[in-house]
C-alpha positions as CSV (number, residue, x, y, z in Angstrom):
1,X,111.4,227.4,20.7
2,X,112.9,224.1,22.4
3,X,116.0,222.7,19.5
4,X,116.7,218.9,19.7
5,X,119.5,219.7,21.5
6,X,117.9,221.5,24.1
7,X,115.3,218.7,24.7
8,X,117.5,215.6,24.0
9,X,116.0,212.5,23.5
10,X,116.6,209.6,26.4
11,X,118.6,206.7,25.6
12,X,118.6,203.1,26.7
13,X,120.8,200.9,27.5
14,X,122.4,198.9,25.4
15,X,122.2,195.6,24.6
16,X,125.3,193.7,24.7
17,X,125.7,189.7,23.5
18,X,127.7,187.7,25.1
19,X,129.5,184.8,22.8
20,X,131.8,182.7,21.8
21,X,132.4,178.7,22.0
22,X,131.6,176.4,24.4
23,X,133.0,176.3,27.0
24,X,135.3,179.4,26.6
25,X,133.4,181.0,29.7
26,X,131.0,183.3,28.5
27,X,128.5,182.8,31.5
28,X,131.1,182.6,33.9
29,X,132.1,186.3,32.9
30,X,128.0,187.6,33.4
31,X,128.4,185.7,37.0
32,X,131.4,187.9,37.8
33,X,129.4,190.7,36.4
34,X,126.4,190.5,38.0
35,X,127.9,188.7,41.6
36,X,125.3,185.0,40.9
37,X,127.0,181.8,39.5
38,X,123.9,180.5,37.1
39,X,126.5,178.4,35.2
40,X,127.1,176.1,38.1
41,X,123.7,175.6,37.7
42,X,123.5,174.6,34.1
43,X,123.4,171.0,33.1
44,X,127.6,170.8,32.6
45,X,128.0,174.1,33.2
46,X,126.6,174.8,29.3
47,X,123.9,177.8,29.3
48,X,121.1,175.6,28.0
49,X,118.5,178.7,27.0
50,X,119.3,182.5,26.3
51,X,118.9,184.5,29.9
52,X,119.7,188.3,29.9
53,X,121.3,190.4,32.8
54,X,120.1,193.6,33.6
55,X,123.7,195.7,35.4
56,X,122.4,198.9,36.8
57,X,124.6,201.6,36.7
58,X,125.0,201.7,39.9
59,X,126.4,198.3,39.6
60,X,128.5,199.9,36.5
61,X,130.1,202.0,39.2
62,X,130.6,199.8,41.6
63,X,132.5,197.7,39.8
64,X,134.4,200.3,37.6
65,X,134.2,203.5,38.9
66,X,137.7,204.9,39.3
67,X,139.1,203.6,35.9
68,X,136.0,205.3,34.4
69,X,137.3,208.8,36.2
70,X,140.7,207.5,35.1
71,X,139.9,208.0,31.8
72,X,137.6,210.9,31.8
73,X,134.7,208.9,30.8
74,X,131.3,210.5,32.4
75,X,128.7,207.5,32.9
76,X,125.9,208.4,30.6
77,X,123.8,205.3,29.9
78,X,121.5,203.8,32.5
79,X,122.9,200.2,32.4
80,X,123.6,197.4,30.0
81,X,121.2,194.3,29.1
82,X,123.6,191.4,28.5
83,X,122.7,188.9,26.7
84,X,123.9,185.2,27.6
85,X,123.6,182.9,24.7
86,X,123.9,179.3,24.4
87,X,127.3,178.1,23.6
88,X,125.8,175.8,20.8
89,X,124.2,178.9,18.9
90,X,125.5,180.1,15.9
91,X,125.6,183.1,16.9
92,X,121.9,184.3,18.9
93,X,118.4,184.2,18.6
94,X,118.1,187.4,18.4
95,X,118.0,189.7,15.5
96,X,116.2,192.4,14.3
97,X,115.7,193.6,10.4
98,X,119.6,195.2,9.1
99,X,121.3,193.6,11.7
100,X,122.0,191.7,15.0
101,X,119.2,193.3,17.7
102,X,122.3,193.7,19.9
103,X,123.9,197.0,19.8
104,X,127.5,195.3,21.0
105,X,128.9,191.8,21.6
106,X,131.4,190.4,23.7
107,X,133.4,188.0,21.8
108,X,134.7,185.9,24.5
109,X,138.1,183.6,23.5
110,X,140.0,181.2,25.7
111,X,143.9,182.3,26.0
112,X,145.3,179.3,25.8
113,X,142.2,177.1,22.9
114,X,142.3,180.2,20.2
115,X,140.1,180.2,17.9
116,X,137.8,177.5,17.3
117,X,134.7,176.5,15.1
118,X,132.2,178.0,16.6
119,X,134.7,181.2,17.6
120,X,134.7,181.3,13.3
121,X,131.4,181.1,13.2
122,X,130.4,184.0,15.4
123,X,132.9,186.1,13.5
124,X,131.2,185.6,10.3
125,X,127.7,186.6,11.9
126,X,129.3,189.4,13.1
127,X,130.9,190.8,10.2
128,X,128.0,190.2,8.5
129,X,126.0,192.0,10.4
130,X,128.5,194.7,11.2
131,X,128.1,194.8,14.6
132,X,130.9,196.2,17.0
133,X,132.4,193.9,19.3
134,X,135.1,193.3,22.0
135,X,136.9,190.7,22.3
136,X,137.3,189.1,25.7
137,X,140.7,187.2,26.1
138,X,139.3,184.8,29.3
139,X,141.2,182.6,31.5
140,X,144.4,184.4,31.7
141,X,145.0,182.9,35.3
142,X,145.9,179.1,33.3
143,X,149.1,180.8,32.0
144,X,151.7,179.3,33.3
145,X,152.7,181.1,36.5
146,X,150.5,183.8,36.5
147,X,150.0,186.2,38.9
148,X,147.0,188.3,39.1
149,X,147.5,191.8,40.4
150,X,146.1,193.5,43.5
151,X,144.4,195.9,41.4
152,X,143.3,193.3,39.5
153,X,143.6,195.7,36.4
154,X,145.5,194.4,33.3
155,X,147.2,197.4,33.1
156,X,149.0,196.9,36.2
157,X,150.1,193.2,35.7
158,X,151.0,192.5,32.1
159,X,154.4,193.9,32.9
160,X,155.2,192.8,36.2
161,X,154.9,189.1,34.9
162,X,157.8,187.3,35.3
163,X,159.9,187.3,32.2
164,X,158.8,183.5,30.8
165,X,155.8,184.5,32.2
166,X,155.2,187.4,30.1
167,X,157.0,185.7,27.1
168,X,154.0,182.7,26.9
169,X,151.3,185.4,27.6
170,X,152.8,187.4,24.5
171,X,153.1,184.0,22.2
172,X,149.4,183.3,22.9
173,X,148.1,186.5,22.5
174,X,149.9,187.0,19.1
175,X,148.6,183.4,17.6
176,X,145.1,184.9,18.5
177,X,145.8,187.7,16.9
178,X,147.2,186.1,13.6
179,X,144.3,183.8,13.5
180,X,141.9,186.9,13.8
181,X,143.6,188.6,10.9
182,X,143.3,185.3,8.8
183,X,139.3,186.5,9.5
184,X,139.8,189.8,8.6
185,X,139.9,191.5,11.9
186,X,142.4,193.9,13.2
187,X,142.7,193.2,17.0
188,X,144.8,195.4,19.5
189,X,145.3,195.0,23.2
190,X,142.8,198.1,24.1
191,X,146.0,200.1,26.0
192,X,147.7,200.1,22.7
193,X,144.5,201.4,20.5
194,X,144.3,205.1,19.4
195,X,141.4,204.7,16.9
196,X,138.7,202.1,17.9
197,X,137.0,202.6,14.6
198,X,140.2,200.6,13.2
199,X,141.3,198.1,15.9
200,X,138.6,195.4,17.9
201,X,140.1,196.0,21.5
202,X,141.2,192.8,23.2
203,X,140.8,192.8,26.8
204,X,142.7,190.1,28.8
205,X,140.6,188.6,31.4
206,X,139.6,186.0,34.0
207,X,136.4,185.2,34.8
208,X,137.8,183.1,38.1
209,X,140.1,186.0,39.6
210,X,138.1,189.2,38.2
211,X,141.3,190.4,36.6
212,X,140.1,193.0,33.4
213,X,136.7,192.8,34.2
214,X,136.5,196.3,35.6
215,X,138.4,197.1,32.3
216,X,136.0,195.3,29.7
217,X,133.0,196.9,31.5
218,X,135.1,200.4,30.9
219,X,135.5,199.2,27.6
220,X,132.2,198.7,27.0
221,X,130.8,201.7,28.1
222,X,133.5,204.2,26.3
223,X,132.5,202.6,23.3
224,X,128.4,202.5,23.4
225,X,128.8,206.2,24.6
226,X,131.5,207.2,21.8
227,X,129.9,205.4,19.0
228,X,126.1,204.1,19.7
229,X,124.2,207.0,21.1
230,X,122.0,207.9,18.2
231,X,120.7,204.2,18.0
232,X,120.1,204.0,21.8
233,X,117.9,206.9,21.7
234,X,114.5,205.4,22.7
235,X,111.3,206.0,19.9
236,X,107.8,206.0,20.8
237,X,106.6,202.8,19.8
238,X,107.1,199.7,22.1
239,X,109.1,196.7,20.0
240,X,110.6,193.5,20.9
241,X,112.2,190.6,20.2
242,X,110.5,187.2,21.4
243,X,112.7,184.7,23.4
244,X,110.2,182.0,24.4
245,X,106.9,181.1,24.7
246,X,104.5,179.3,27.7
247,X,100.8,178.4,27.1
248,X,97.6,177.8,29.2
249,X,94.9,176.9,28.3
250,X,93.4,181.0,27.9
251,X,96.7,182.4,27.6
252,X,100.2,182.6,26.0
253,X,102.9,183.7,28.4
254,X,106.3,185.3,26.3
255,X,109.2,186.1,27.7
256,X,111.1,189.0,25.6
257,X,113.1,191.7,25.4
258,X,111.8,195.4,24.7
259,X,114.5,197.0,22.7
260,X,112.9,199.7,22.1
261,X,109.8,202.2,23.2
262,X,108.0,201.5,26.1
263,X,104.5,199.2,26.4
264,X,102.0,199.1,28.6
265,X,99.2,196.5,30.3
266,X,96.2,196.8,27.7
267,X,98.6,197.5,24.9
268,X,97.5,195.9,21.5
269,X,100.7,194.5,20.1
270,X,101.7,192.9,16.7
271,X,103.9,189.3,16.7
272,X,105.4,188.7,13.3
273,X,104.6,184.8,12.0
274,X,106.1,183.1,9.0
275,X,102.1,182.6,8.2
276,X,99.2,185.6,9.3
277,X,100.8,188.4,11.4
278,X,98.9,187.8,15.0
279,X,97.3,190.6,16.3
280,X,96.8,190.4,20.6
281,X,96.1,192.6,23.6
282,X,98.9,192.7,26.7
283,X,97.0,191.0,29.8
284,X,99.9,191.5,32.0
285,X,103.7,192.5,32.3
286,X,106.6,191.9,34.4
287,X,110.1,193.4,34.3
288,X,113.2,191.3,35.2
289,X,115.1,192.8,38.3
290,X,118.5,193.9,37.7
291,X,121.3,191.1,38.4
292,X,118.6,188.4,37.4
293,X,117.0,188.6,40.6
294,X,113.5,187.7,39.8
295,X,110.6,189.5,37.9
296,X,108.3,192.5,39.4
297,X,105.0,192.8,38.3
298,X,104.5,196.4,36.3
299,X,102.2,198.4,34.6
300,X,104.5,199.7,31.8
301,X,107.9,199.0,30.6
302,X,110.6,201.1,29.1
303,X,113.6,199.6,26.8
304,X,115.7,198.3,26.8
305,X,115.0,195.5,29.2
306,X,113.5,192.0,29.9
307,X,110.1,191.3,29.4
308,X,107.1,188.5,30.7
309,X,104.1,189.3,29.2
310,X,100.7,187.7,29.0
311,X,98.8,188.2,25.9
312,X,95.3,186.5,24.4
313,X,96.8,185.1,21.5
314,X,95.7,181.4,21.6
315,X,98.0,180.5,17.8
316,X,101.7,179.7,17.9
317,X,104.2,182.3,18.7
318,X,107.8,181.3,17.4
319,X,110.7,182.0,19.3
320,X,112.9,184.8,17.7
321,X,109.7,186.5,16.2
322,X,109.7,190.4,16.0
323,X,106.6,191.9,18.0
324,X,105.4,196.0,18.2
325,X,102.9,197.9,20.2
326,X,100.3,198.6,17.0
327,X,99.7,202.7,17.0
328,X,97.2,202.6,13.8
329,X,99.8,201.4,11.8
330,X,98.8,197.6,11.2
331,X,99.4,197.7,7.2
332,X,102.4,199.4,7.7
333,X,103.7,196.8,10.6
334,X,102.2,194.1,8.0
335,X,104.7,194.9,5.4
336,X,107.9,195.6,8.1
337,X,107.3,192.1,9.2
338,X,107.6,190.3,5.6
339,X,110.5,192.0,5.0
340,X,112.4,191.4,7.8
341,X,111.4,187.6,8.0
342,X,111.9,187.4,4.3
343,X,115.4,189.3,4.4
344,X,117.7,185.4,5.1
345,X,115.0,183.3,4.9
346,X,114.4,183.0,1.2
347,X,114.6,179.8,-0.7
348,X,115.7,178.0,-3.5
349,X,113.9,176.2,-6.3
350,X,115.3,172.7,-5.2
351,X,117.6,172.0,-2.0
352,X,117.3,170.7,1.0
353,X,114.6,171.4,4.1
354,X,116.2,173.4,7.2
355,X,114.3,173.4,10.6
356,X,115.6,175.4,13.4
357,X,114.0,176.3,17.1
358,X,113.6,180.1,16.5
359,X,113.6,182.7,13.6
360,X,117.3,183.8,14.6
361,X,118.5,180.2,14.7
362,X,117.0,179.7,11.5
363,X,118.4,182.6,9.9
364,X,122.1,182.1,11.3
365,X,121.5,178.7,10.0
366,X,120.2,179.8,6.1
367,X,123.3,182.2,5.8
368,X,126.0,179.6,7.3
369,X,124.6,177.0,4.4
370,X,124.5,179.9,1.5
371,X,128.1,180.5,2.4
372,X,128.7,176.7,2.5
373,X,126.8,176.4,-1.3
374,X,124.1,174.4,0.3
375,X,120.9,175.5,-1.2
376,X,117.6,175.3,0.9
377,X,114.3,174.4,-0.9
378,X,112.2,174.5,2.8
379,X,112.8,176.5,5.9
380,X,110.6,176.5,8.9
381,X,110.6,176.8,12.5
382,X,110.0,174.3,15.1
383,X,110.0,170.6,15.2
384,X,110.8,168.2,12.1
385,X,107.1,166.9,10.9
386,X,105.4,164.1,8.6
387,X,105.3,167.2,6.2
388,X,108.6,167.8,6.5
389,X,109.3,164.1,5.4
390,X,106.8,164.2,2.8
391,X,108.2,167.3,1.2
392,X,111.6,165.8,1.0
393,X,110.6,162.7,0.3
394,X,109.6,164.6,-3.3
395,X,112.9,165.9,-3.8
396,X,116.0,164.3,-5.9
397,X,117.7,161.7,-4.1
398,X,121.1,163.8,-3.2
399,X,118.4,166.3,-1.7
400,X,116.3,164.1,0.4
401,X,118.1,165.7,3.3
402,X,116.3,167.6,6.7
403,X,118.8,169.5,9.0
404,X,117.6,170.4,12.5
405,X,119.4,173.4,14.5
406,X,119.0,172.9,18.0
407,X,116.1,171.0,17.6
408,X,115.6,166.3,17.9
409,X,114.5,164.1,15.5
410,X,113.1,162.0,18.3
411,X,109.3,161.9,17.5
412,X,110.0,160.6,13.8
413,X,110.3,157.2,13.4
414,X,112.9,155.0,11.7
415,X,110.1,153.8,9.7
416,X,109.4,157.3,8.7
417,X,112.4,158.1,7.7
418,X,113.3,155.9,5.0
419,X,114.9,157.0,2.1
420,X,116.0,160.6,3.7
421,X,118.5,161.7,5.9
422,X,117.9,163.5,9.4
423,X,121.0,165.5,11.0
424,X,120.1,167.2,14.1
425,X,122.9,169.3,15.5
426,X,123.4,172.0,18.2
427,X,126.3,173.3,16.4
428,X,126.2,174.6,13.1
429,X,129.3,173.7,11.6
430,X,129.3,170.0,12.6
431,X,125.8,170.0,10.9
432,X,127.1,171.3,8.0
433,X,130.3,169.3,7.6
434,X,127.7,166.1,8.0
435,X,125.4,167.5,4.9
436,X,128.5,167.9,2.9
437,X,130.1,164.7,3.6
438,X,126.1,162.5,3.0
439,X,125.7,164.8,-0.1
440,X,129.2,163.6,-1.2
441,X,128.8,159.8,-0.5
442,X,125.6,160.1,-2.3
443,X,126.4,161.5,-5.2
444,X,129.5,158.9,-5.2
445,X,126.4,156.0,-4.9
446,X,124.5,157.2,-7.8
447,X,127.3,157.8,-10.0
448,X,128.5,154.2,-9.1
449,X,125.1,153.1,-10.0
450,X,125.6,154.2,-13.4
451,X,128.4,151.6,-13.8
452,X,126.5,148.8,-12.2
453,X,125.3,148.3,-16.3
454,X,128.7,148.2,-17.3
455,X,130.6,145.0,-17.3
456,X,133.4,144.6,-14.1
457,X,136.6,145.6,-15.0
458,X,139.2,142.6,-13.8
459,X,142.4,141.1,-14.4
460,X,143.5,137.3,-13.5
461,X,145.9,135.3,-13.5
462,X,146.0,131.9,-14.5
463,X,147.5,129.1,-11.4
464,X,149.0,126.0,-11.6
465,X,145.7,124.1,-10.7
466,X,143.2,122.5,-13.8
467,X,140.7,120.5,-12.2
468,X,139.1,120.3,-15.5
469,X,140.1,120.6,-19.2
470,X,136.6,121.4,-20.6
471,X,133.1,121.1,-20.9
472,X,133.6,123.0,-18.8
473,X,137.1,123.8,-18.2
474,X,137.6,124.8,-14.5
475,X,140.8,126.1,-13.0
476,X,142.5,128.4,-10.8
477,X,143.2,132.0,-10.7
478,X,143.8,134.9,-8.7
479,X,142.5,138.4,-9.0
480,X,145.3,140.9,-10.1
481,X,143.0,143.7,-10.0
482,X,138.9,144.6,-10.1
483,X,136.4,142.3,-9.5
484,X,135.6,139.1,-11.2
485,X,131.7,138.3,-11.2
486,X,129.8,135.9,-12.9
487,X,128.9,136.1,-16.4
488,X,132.1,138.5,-17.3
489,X,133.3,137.7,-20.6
490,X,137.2,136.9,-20.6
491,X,139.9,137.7,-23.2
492,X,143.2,137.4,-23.2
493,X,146.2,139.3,-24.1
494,X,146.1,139.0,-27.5
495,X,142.3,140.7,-27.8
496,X,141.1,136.8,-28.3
497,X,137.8,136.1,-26.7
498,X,138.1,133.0,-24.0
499,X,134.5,132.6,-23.3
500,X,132.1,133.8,-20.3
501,X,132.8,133.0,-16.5
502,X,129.8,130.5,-15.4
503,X,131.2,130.0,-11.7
504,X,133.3,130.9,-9.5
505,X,134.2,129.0,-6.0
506,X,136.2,130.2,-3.2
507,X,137.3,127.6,-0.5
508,X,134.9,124.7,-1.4
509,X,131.8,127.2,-1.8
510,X,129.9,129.3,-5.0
511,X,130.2,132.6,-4.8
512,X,129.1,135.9,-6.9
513,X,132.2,137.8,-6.9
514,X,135.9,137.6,-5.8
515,X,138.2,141.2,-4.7
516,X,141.7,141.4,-5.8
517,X,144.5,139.2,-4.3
518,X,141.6,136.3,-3.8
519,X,142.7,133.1,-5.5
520,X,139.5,131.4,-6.7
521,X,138.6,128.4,-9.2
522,X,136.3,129.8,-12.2
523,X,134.0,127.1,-15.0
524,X,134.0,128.5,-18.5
525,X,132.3,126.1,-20.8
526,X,133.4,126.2,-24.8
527,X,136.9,126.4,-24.3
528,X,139.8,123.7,-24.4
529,X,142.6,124.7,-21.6
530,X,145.2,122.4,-22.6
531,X,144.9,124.3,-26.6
532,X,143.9,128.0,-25.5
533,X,145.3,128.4,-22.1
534,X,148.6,128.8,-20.2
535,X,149.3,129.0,-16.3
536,X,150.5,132.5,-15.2
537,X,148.4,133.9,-18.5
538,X,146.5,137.1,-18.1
539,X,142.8,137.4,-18.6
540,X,140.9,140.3,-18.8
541,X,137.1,141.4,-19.0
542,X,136.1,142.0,-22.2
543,X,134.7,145.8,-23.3
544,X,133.2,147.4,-26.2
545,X,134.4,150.9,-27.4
546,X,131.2,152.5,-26.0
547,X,131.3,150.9,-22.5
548,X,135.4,152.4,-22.7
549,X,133.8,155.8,-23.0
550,X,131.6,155.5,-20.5
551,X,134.2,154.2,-18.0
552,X,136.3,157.2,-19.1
553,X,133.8,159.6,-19.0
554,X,132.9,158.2,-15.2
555,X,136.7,157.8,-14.3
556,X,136.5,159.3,-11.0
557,X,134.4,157.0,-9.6
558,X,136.7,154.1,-10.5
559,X,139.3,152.9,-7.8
560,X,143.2,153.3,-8.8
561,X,143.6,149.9,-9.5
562,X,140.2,149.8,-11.9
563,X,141.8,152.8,-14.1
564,X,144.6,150.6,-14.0
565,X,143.0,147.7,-15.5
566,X,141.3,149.6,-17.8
567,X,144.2,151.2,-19.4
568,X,145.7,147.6,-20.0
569,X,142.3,146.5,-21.8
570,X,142.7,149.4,-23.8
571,X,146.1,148.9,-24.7
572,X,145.0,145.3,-26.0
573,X,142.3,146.6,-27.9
574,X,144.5,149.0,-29.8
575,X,147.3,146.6,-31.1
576,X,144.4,145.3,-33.1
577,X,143.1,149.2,-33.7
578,X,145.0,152.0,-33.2
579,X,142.1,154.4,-32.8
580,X,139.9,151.9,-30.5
581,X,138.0,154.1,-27.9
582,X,139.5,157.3,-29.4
C-alpha cells in the first residue's frame, strides 16, 4: 500500500508579488529577471495594469545556479509566477479568501527614498494578511561612489566599499531599518539571519547593474521550499483569480491566473459576482509563455500559471472575482463565494459609498478606510453611476461623499454632482487624507451654521469722526475684533444698551459687514452721541445668557479673537450679575 510519502503530491510554483511605491523599481527588477524591459514601454515608465512573469527553472538556474549549490539548496519547485502590480495599488488585485492569493511578495524599497506612503501601505496589507515577504533594497548603484562587484553578489561587495562608501550604505540601510521597526517588522541583511521565521531578509539590489538579483532569486526559492511546500501542493480542482475581462458580442474573453488545479477546454467553471454566482463553459484556453513571451493555444492548464480563457458567459465579470472548475459541487461553491466576497466587504449602517476597479482594489480599499475610522454605507465595483449619486445623495450631508480607487469620475457631470463630493484617486492614502480633510471642513460648515442664528460677536471702537449727532447719529469706528453686521445691537462697557446698527459704510459705499481692523462709519437711530457717547469708547454686541451658552457650548468653532470678545461681554455682564451665564 502506496503512503503519502511514497506518492507525494506535485507542487506548483509559487506565486510571488512584486510591490512597493512608485517608482521604487519594481518592474525594472522582473525586466532583469526575465531579460525584456516592459517598463520602458509603460506610459512614464509606471506599470499601468497587473502583468505576471512566468521564470522557468531553467531560467532559475541560469541566473542563480552556483549560489544555489553554494548554499546546499536543491531546486525543487518548477518556477515562480511573478506578479507585477501597479505602483498606484494598494497593495494587488489579487486575493483569495484568508489571505493575499500570493504565496510570497517582494517588497521592493528605494536605498536612498525609505519608506514612503504607499511603502506603509503595503506593509499593513501585508501584515494583515500575514503573508511572507522579502524585502528588496533597489538602487544600490546611486550610493555615492559605488562600485558594483564582478560577481555582482552582495556578498562580495558590501565590504570592499570604500570606507565613506560603506559608511553611507550602512546609514541608509539602518534608517530603513528603524522605520521598518516603527511598523513592526524585524528586518536583517539576509547574510546576517539565522532564523527566517524571525527576521524579513533585506536583500541589497540594483535593478540597473544586476547586483543581488541572483541572491533575491536564492532568496526566494530557500524560502518557498523551507516554508511553503504544503500550500504549493496542487489539489484537484481548477481555481483562479480573474485579472481582466474583454467582450464580443458571443463571448467574454478573461485573462487570469490558475492558482491552483488544472482546467481544461469544455470545463464548466463558476465566477463569483457580488450579485448571482455565473455559471459558464470554457470555449478556449491559452497559457502565457514563460518570460512574457506571448500566449500558446492549449487544451488544459496546470497551476500555477497565466491564463486567457474564452467562456459563454454574456453578464459582467468583475475584475478580481474568484472563479472554480464546478465538480458537482455548485451549492457548495455558492456558499465559498459569499464568504469570501463578504469576508472585507461588509458595510455599515450609514457612511460613505466606495467604488473601486476590481474586488481586490475594493477590499484593500474597505480595510485602509476601517483602519482610518471611515465607515462605508456602499461598496461596489466598477464605474461611479447615477445610482451611486442617488444613494448618496440620501445620506447626511458630512456623508454625501463617493471615493473612486483607480477608477474617473469623468462620465458624471458637474450638474450631477451637486451637493456630494467625488474623490477619485490611484493611491489610497492621498484619497483618504482628501475624505478626512472634506469630512473635517464640513463638519466645521455645519457647526458654523448653527451660529449663523446667533448674533456676531464684535468689538469697536469709537473715532474722532461724528458726521451726525442723531436721528440718526452716524460716526466712525473701527473693528477691534469679530464682525460688525447690520442689525447688531450695541452696548457699551457699562452693560448699557446703545441701540441697533442700521448701516454701515466703508469708503463712500453700504455694506453688510465689516472684519476686524476695518474702520467704517455705522447710523444708529434713538441715541444722542454728544450725551451717551465718547471717542475711543468700546462697544460691544449685545448677548443674552442663552445665546452665551450656546457660543460656549460651540467654542471651537469660534476664531481666537471671537472667544476673546466673548469673554469681555461676559465680563460686562457679570459686574451687573455675578452668576450671568453660569
Amino acid at each position: 500500500m502506496e503512503t503519502k510519502d511514497d506518492n507525494p503530491k506535485q507542487i506548483r510554483a509559487p506565486l510571488v508579488t512584486v510591490c512597493g511605491h512608485v517608482d521604487h523599481g519594481k518592474t525594472s527588477i522582473l525586466d532583469i529577471l526575465r531579460g525584456t524591459s516592459i517598463q520602458e514601454k509603460e506610459a512614464g515608465g509606471i506599470t499601468q495594469k497587473i502583468s505576471f512573469t512566468k521564470l522557468p527553472k531553467e531560467r532559475i538556474l541560469e541566473r542563480a545556479e552556483s549560489l544555489l549549490t553554494k548554499f546546499k539548496i536543491p531546486l525543487e519547485i518548477p518556477g515562480f509566477l511573478f506578479i507585477d502590480t501597479p505602483g498606484h495599488a494598494a497593495f494587488t488585485n489579487l486575493r483569495k479568501r484568508g489571505g493575499s492569493l500570493a504565496d510570497l511578495a517582494v517588497l521592493v524599497i528605494d536605498i536612498n527614498e525609505g519608506i514612503k506612503p504607499q511603502t506603509a501601505e503595503v506593509l499593513s496589507i501585508l501584515r494583515m494578511n500575514k503573508t511572507p515577504f522579502v524585502i528588496a533594497l533597489n538602487k544600490i548603484d546611486n550610493v555615492s561612489g559605488w562600485k558594483t562587484s564582478e560577481s555582482k553578489l552582495i556578498l562580495d561587495s558590501i565590504n570592499k566599499q570604500g570606507l565613506n562608501v560603506k559608511q553611507d550604505f550602512d546609514e541608509k540601510l539602518f534608517t530603513i531599518i528603524g522605520a521598518l521597526q516603527n511598523h513592526k517588522i524585524d528586518p536583517e541583511l539576509y547574510m546576517n539571519i539565522s532564523d527566517f521565521t524571525k527576521n524579513i531578509a533585506i536583500v541589497p539590489c540594483s535593478a540597473k547593474t544586476g547586483e543581488g538579483i541572483e541572491e533575491l532569486i536564492t532568496v526566494l526559492c530557500a524560502l518557498s521550499q523551507k516554508f511553503l511546500k504544503e500550500r504549493l501542493e496542487i489539489g484537484e480542482v481548477g481555481k483562479g483569480i480573474v485579472l481582466e475581462l474583454k467582450k464580443d458580442k458571443a463571448m467574454n474573453h478573461l485573462e487570469a491566473i490558475l492558482y491552483d488545479g488544472e482546467i481544461k477546454v469544455g470545463d464548466e467553471i463558476a465566477i463569483a459576482s457580488l450579485g448571482e454566482m455565473q455559471i459558464g463553459k470554457i470555449r478556449g484556453l491559452e497559457e502565457a509563455l514563460p518570460l512574457n513571451k506571448g500566449f500558446e493555444t492549449r487544451e488544459n492548464s496546470l497551476a500555477a500559471s497565466g491564463v486567457k480563457l474564452q467562456i459563454n458567459i454574456k453578464e459582467n465579470i468583475s475584475a478580481g472575482m474568484p472563479f472554480s472548475v464546478i465538480k458537482n459541487n455548485i451549492d457548495e461553491l455558492k456558499e465559498e463565494f459569499e464568504k469570501e466576497i463578504s469576508e472585507e466587504i461588509r458595510v455599515d449602517p450609514s457612511g460613505i459609498v466606495a467604488k473601486a476597479d476590481s474586488l481586490g482594489s475594493l477590499e484593500a480599499l474597505m480595510i485602509l478606510l476601517r483602519q482610518s475610522h471611515i465607515n462605508v454605507s456602499r461598496a461596489e465595483i466598477g464605474p461611479i453611476t447615477k445610482t451611486d449619486l442617488v444613494f448618496a445623495s440620501s445620506l447626511p450631508e458630512e456623508e454625501r461623499i463617493i471615493v473612486g480607487f483607480n477608477i474617473s469620475d469623468s462620465d458624471i457631470s458637474l450638474e450631477e454632482k451637486s451637493g456630494i463630493k467625488i474623490i477619485c484617486e490611484e493611491v489610497v492614502y492621498k484619497l483618504i487624507e482628501e475624505v478626512e480633510k472634506y469630512r473635517m471642513e464640513k463638519r466645521t460648515e455645519i457647526e458654523r451654521k448653527k451660529l449663523e442664528s446667533l448674533p456676531s460677536l464684535v468689538k469697536i471702537n469709537i473715532l474722532d469722526f461724528v458726521f451726525r449727532n442723531s436721528n440718526p447719529a452716524i460716526f466712525g469706528v473701527k473693528i477691534e475684533g469679530g464682525i460688525l453686521k447690520r442689525e447688531i445691537e450695541l452696548i457699551n462697557s457699562l452693560d448699557k444698551k446703545i441701540g441697533r446698527v442700521k448701516a454701515i459704510q466703508h469708503d463712500k459705499n453700504s455694506v453688510e459687514k465689516a472684519e476686524k481692523g476695518k474702520e467704517v462709519a455705522i447710523s444708529i437711530p434713538g441715541v444722542n452721541f454728544e450725551r451717551e457717547l465718547q471717542i475711543e469708547e468700546n462697544l460691544f454686541s449685545n448677548i443674552s445668557e442663552f445665546q452665551f451658552r450656546q457660543f460656549k457650548e460651540n467654542k471651537d468653532l469660534l476664531t481666537s479673537e471671537e472667544k476673546s470678545v466673548l469673554q469681555e461681554i461676559a465680563s460686562i455682564k457679570r459686574k451687573i450679575n455675578v452668576t450671568w451665564g453660569a
